[in-house]
C-alpha positions in Angstrom: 0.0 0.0 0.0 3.1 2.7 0.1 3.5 4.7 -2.8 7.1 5.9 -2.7 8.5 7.3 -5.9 11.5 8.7 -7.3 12.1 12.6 -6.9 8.4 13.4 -6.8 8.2 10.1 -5.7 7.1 8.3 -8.4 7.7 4.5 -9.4 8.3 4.3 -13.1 6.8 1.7 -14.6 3.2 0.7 -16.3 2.9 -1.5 -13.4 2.4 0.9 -10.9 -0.4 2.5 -13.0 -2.8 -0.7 -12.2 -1.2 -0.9 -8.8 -2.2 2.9 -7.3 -5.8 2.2 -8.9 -6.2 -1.0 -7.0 -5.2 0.4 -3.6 -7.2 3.4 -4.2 -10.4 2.3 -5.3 -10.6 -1.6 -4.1 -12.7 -0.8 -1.0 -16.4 -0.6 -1.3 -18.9 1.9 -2.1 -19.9 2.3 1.6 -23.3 2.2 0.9 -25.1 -0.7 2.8 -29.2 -1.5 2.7 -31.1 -2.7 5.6 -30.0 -3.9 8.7 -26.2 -5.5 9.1 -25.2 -8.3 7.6 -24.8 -11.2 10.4 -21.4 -12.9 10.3 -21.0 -14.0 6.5 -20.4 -17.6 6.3 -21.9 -18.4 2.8 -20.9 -16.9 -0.9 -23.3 -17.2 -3.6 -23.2 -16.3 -7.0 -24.4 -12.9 -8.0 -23.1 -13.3 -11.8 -20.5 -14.5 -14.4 -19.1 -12.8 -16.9 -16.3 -14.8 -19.8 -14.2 -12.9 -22.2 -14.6 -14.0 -25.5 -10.7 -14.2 -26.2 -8.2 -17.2 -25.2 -8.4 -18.0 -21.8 -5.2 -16.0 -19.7 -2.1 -16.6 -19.8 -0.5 -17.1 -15.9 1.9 -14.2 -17.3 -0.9 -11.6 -18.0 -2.1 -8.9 -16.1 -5.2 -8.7 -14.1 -8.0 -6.6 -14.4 -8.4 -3.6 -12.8 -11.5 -2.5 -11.0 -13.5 -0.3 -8.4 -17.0 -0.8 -6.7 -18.8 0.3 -9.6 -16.5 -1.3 -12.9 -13.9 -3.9 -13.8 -11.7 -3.6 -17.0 -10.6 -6.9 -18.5 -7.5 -6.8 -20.3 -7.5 -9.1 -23.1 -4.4 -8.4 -25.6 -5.9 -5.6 -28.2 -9.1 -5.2 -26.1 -10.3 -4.5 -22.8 -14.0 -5.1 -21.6 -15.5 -2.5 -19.4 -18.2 -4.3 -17.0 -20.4 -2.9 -14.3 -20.1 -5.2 -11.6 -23.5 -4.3 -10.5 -25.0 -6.7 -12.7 -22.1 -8.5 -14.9 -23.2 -6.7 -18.0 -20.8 -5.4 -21.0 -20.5 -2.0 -20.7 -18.3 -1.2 -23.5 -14.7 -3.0 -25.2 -12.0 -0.4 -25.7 -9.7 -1.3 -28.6 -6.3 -0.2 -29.1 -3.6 -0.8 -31.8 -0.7 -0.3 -29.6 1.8 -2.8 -28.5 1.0 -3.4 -24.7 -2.3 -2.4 -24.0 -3.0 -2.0 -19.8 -6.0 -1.0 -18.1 -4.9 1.5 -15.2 -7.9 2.3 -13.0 -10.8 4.6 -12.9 -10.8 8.5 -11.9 -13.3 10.9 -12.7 -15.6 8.5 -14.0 -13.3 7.7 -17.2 -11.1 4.4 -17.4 -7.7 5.2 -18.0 -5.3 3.1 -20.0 -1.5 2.3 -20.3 -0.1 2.1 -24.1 3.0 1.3 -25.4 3.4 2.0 -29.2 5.3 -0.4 -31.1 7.9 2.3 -31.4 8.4 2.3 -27.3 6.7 5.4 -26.4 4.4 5.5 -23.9 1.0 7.0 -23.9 -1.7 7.6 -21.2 -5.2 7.1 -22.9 -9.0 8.0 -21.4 -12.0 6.0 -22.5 -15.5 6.8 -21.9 -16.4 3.4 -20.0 -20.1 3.5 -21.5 -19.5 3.6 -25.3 -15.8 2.5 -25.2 -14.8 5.7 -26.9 -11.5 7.5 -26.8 -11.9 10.7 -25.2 -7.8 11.7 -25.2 -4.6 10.7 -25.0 -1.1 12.5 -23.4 2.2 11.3 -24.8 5.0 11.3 -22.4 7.6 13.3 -23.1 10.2 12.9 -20.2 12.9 15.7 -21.8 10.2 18.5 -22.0 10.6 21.7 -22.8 10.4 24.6 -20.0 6.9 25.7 -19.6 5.6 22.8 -20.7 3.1 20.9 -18.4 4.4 17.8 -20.7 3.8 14.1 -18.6 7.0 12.5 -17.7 5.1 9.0 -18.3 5.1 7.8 -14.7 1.5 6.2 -13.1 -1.0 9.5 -12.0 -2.7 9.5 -8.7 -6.4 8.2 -9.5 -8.9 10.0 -7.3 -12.3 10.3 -7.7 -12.8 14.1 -9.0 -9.7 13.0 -11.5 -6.3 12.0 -12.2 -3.1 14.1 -11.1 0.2 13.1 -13.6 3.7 14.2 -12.8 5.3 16.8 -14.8 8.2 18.0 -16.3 10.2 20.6 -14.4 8.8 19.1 -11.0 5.0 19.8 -11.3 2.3 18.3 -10.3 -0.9 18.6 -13.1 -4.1 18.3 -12.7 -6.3 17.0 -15.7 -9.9 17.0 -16.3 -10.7 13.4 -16.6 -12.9 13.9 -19.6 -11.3 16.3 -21.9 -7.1 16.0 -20.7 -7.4 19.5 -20.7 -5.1 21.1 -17.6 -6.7 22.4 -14.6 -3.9 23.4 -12.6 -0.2 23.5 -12.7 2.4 23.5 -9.5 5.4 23.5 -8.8 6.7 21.7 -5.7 8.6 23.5 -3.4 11.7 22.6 -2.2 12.4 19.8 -4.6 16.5 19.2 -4.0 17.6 16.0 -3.1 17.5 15.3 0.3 21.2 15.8 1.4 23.2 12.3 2.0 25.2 11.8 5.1 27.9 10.7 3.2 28.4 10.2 -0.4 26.1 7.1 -2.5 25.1 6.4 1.3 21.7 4.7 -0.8 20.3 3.8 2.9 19.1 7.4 2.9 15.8 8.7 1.0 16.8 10.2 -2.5 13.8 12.5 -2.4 11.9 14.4 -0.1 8.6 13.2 -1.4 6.0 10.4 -0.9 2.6 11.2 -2.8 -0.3 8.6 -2.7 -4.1 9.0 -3.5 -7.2 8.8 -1.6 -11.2 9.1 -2.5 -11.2 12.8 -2.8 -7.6 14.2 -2.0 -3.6 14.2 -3.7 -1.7 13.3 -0.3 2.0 14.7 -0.3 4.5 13.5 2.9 7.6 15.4 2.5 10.2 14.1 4.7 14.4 14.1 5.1 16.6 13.4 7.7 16.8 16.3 10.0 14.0 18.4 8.9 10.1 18.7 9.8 8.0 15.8 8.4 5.0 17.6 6.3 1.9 15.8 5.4 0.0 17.5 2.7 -3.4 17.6 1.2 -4.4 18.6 -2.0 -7.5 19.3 -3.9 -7.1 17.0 -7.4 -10.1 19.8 -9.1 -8.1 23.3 -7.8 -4.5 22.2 -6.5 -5.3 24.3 -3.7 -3.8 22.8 -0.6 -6.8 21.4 1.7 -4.9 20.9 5.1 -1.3 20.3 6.3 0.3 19.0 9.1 3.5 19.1 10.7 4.8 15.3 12.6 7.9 16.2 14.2 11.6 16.2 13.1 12.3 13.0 10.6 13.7 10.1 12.8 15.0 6.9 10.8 12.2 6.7 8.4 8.9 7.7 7.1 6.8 5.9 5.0 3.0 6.9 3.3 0.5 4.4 3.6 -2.5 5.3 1.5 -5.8 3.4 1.2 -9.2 5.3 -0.1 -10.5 6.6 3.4 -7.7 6.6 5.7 -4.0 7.7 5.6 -1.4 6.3 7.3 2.3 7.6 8.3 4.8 6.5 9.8 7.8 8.4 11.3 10.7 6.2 13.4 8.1 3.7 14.9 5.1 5.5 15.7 2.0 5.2 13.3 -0.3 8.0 12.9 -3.6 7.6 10.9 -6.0 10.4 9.6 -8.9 10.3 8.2 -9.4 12.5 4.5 -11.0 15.6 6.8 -7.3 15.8 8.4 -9.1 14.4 11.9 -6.5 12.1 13.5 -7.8 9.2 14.3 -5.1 7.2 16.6 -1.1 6.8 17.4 0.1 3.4 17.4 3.3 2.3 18.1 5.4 -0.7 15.8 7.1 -3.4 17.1 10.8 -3.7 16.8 9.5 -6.4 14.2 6.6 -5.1 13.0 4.9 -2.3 10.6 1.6 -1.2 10.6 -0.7 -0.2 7.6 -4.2 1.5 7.9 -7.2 -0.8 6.1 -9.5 1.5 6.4 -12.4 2.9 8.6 -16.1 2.5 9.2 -18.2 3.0 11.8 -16.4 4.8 14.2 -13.4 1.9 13.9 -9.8 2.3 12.5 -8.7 -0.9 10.9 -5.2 -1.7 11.2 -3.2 -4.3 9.4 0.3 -5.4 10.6 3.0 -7.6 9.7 5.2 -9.4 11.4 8.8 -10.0 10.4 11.9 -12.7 11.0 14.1 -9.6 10.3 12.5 -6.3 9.4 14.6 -4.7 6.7 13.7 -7.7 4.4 10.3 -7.7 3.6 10.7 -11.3 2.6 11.3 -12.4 6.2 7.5 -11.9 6.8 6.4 -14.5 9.6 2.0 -13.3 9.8 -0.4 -11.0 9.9 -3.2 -9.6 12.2 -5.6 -7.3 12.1 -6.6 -5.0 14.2 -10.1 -3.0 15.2 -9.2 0.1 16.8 -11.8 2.4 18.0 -10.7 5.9 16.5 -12.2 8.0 19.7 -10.1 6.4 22.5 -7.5 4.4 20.9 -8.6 1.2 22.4 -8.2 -1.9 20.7 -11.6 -3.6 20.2 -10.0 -7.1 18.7 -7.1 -8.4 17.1 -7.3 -11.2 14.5 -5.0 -13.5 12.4 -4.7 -12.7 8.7 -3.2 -14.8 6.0 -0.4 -14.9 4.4 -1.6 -14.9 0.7 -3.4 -11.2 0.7 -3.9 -8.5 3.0 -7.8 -8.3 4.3 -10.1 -5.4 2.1 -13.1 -3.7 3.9 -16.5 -2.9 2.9 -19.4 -1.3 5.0 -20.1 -4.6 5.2 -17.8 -7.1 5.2 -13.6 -7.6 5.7 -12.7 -10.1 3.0 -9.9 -11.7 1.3 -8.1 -14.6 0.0 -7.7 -17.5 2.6 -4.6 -20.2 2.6 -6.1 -23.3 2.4 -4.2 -26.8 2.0 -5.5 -28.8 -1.2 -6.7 -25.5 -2.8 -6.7 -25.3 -6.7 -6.1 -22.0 -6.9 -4.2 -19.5 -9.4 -0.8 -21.3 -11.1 -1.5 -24.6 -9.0 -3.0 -25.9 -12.0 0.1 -26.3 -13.6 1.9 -28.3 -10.4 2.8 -31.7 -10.3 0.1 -34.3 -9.1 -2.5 -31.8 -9.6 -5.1 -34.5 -9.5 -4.8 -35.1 -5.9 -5.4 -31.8 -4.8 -8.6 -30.8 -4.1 -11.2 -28.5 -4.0 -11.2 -24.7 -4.7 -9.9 -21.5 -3.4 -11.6 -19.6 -0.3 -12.4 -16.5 1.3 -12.0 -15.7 5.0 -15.0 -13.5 5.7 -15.4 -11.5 8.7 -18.2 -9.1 10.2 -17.1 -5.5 11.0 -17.1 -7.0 15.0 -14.7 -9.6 14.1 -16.6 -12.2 14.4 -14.8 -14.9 11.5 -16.3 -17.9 9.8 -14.4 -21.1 8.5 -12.7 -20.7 4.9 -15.8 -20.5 2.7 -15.4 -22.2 -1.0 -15.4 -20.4 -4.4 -17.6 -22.3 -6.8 -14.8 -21.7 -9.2 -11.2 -22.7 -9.5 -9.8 -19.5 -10.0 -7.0 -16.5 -8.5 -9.0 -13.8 -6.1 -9.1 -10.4 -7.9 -10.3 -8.3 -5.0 -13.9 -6.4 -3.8 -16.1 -4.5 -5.9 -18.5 -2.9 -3.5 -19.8 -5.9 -1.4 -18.8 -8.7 -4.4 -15.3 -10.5 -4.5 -14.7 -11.1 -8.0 -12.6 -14.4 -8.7 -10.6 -15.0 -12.2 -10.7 -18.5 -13.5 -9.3 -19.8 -16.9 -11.9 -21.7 -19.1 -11.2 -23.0 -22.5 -12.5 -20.2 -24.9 -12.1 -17.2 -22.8 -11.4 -15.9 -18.7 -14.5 -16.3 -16.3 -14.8 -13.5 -14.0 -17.8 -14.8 -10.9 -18.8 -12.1 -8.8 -19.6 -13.4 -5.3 -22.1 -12.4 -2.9 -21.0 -12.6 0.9 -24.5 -14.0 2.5 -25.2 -15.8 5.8 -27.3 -19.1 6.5 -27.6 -21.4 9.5 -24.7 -23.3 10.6 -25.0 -26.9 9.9 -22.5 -29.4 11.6 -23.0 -31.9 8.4 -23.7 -29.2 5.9 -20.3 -27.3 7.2 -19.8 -23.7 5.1 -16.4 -25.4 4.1 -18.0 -27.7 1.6 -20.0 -25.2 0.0 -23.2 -26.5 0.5 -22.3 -30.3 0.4 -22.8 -32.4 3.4 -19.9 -34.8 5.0 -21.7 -37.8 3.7 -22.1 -36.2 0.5 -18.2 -37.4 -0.1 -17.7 -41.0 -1.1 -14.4 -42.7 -0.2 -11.8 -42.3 -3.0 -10.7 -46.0 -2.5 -13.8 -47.4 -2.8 -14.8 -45.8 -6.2 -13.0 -48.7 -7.9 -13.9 -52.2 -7.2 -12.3 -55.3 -6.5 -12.8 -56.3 -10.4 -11.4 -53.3 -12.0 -8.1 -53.5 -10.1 -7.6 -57.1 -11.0 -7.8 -56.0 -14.7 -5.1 -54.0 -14.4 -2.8 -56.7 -14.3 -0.2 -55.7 -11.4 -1.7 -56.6 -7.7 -2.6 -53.3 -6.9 -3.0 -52.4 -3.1 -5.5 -49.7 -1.7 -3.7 -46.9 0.0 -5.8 -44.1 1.4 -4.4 -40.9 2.1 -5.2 -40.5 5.6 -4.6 -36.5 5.3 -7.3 -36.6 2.7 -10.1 -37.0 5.3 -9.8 -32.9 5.6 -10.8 -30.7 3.0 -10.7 -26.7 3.3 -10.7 -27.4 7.1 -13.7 -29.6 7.3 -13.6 -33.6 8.3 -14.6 -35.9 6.1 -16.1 -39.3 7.0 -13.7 -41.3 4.0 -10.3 -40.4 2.5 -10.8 -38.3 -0.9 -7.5 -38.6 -2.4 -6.7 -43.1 -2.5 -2.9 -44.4 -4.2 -3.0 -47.6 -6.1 0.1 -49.1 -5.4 2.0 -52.1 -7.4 2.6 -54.8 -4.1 5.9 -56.3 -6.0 7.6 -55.1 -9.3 11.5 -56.0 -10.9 12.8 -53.0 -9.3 11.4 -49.9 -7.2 11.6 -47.5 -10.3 9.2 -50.0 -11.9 7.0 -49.8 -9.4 7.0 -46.2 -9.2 6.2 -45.8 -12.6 2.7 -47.7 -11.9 1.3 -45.7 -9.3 -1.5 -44.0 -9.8 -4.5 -41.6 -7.9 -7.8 -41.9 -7.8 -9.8 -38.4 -5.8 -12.5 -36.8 -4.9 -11.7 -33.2 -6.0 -15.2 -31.5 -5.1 -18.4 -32.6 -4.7 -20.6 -29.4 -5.6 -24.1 -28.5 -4.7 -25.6 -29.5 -8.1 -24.4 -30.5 -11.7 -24.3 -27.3 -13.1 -21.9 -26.2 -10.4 -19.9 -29.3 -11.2 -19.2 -28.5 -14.6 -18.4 -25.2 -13.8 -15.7 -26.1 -11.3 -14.3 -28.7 -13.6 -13.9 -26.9 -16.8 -12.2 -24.0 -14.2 -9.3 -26.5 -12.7 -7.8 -27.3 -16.3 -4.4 -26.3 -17.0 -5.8 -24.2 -20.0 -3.7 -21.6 -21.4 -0.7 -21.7 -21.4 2.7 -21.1 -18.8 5.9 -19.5 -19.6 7.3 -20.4 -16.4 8.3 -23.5 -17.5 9.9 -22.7 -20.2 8.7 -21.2 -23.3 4.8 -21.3 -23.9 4.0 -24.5 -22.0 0.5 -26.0 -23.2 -1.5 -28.6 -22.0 -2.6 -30.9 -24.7 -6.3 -31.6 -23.9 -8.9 -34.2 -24.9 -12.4 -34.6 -24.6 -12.7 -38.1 -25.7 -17.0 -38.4 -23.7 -18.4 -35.8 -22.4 -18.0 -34.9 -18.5 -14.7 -36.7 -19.2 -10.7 -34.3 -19.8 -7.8 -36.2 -20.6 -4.7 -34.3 -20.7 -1.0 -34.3 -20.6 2.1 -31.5 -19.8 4.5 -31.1 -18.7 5.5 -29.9 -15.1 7.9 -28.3 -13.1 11.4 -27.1 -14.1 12.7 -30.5 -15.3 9.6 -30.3 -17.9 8.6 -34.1 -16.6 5.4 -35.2 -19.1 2.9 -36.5 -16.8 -0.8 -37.1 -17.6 -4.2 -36.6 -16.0 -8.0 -36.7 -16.2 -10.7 -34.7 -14.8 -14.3 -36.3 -14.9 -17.7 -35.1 -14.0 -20.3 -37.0 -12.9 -23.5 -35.4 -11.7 -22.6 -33.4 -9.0 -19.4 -35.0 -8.4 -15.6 -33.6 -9.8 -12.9 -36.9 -9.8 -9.3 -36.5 -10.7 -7.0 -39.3 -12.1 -3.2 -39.0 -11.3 -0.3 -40.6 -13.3 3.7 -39.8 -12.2 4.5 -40.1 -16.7 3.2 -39.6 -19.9 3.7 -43.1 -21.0 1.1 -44.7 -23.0 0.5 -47.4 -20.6 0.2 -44.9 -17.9 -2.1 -42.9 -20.6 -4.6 -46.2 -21.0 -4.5 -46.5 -17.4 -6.2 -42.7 -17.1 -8.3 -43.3 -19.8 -10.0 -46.5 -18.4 -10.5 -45.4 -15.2 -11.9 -42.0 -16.2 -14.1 -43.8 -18.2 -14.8 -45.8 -15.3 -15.7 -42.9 -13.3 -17.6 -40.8 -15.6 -20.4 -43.6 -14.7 -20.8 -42.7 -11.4 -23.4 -41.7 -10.5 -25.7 -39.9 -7.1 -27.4 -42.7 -5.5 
């Protein structure tokens, strides 16, 4: 969430462009109907929407959105959708190279281009028609007196988009037209001076600049000197409110979400709210940093993280959050947050990502053994008093993309195109063998994985195969099962252990969903389709779809390339995987017959 750049303190970079748009507009509208929503332990699906290009690429970006739109990259095109409803708004078009949707501001979507001649270009689109209302070149060696953009990522705030300029300016833009509504300079732009010479531990410039709802937020801080927080009007430029924090001691740092901003000077965080109202002083650990989430209703939300050795960010150990009440400073509760993404906060709801074992979830889909893992992602949901449910199930396999008012939006990769699900965070009575976990399943629901194949089968195979459950397998997403999903058919002897290796196969359970139609939709959403470049080159699965309900496929995995085959198979309500260790064509029969054999399966 810190936006620290260069000079004016900028990134460079196109990535930074989706970045700032994400952290400024994720959280929700605020708007809430009727009476709180009880502690969310259900998600149900509110809509669907698929590109009508290739599925994604694990390489390509993600789509950027707020609570009102999402923009869907998709090579020459992006699709503009209102997330109220999953309809196409509009498809913007572009002949440039790279072609990246930014953000929102000022009710226009904003786009990165690169032309194929390496310049850069920021573009506005009317999100309703798909229209091209302007476009500003960058022009990083401007002349003087120009208000030309140096091509770095604006600050996206609702009344419209602030670029930095050349000669040290800050420019406003009318979001519709490009045309420049005010022009400063920023005072006191040297360097900040270094202790001693290339000493790099040392900030290079004196600003930090970040974006919220409705205000251009400026910390200006260097060793020695006053630390200034400024806000600005993104219409008029005209300052709104300043504030001085005390002499510079160690470090700053400018945490910026849409209704709260946080600094940090030394180890002492201070949060205000967009009015310039502090809210609360907390103190960091000797380990720790703190970040503001956001506020509602008369609670500061605080997330922090917890480090083996804090200089390196990669040392992270957890996360909690914490509900801080903004009038007396109290902590009201403290919570564990995972690993995999930060919490986001609605009126309603505090959402986000959960890290669940046997998850099929984002590039997963390409790992070894994928058959035996099970089930999809899942959301830890929380009330605004804390109060948490168990991990509750996407009906997609997919990558979370974050909030759009009160919906999470999950990306999943499909044959002919990208699904996009919006989910509704709902609550329903809590049912020991209906647990939210399994999505609306109940234990029994979930056969054993060893007994799916009889006695008879296995003796066709021709190599004394023994039965070995996976005794881990009895837990999925958290929730016990009564039988093992995940069962190992094991060669008893074999000329040498290689050999015997090379005939082991998997049979499991990979999600038993509340109907058919969910079935299918899960299934055709945990294929390796696409394609992934980590691996070498463009790595695609070959896939076949010799009966229907019934995906044979082969790839190859990991660095080493290794050629393995699977099978997916749906029956009824039921998902199965198939797991062989090779590609071999007797490993490739073996998949075959026993997909064959499990595509008959059927709900008693």
């Amino acid at each position: 969430m810190v936006v620290q750049h260069a000079r004016i303190a900028w990134h460079t970079g196109w990535a930074v462009l989706l970045t700032l748009s994400l952290l400024a507009l994720l959280v929700g509208d605020g708007g809430t109907s009727g009476k709180p929503l009880e502690r969310p332990n259900s998600l149900e699906v509110a809509w669907t929407f698929t590109t009508p290009a290739r599925a994604l690429d694990v390489s390509d970006r993600p789509a950027a959105l707020n609570d009102r739109m999402l923009a869907i990259p998709q090579g020459k095109t992006v699709s503009i959708v209102d997330t109220h409803n999953g309809h196409l708004l509009s498809t913007l078009r572009s002949s440039a190279r790279e072609f990246t949707p930014g953000g929102f501001s000022g009710g226009v979507v904003f786009a990165a281009e690169q032309g194929h001649d390496r310049r850069n270009f920021l573009t506005a689109y009317e999100p309703a028609t798909g229209r091209k209302l302007w476009q500003k070149a960058a022009r990083p060696a401007a002349q003087r007196g120009r208000d030309d953009w140096r091509g770095n990522a604006p600050l996206l705030t609702d009344p419209g988009p602030v670029i930095d300029a050349a000669h040290d300016r800050l420019v406003g833009l009318a979001p519709r037209t490009g045309a420049v509504r005010w022009s400063k300079r920023m005072p006191a732009l040297a360097p900040c001076e270094q202790a001693q010479p290339g000493d790099s531990g040392l900030p290079s410039s004196p600003y930090h600049a970040g974006g919220t709802a409705h205000h251009v937020v400026l910390l200006k801080s260097c060793p020695g000197l006053p630390v200034e927080l400024e806000a600005v009007d993104p219409e008029s430029g005209e300052t709104v409110w300043k504030k001085r924090l005390g002499r510079w001691r160690e470090s700053a740092r400018l945490s910026v979400v849409r209704d709260a901003i946080g600094v940090t000077v030394g180890n002492e965080l201070r949060v205000f709210a967009e009015s310039g109202e502090e809210l609360l002083r907390r103190k960091e650990g000797p380990k720790s940093e703190l970040w503001p989430v956001g506020e509602a209703r008369g609670l500061v939300y605080l997330s922090e993280s917890h480090y083996g050795v804090k200089s390196d960010p990669g040392s992270i150990r957890s996360r909690t959050l914490h509900a801080v009440r903004a009038d007396t400073g109290k902590t009201m509760w403290t919570r564990s947050q995972e690993l995999a993404g930060g919490d986001e906060l609605s009126s309603e709801v505090i959402a986000g990502p959960a890290e669940v074992a046997g998850a099929y979830v984002g590039d997963l889909r390409w790992s070894v053994g994928d058959a035996r893992l099970r089930g999809p992602g899942a959301s830890s949901l929380m009330d605004l008093a804390g109060r948490r449910s168990a991990p509750v199930p996407w009906p997609v396999a997919g990558t979370y993309v974050g909030m759009s008012g009160q919906l999470l939006i999950v990306r999943s990769e499909e044959k002919d195109g990208t699904r996009y699900t919006a989910l509704r965070p709902g609550h329903r009575a809590v049912d020991t063998e209906s647990p939210a976990a399994l999505g609306g399943a109940q234990r029994k629901d979930w056969p054993d994985a060893c007994g799916l194949v009889g006695a008879g089968l296995v003796s066709e195979l021709g190599r004394d195969y023994v039965k070995v459950p996976e005794k881990s397998s009895r837990t999925v997403l958290g929730a016990r099962l009564p039988h093992p999903s995940v069962c190992r058919f094991v060669p008893e002897s074999g000329s040498d252990a290689k050999d015997i290796e090379d005939h082991i196969f998997s049979v499991s359970v990979r999600w038993v969903a509340p109907d058919a139609k969910g079935a299918r939709t899960y299934a055709t959403s945990v294929l390796p389709w696409g394609c992934n470049p980590w691996l070498g080159g463009c790595v695609t699965a070959e896939i076949a779809k010799p009966q229907r309900g019934v995906y044979l496929y082969t790839y190859r995995v990991n660095l080493e390339q290794r050629a393995v085959a699977h099978a997916t198979v749906v029956s009824g309500r039921y998902v199965f995987g198939v797991s062989a260790g090779n590609s071999e064509a007797r490993a490739q029969r073996l998949i075959r017959r026993m997909a064959t054999h499990l595509s008959q399966h059927a709900e008693s």
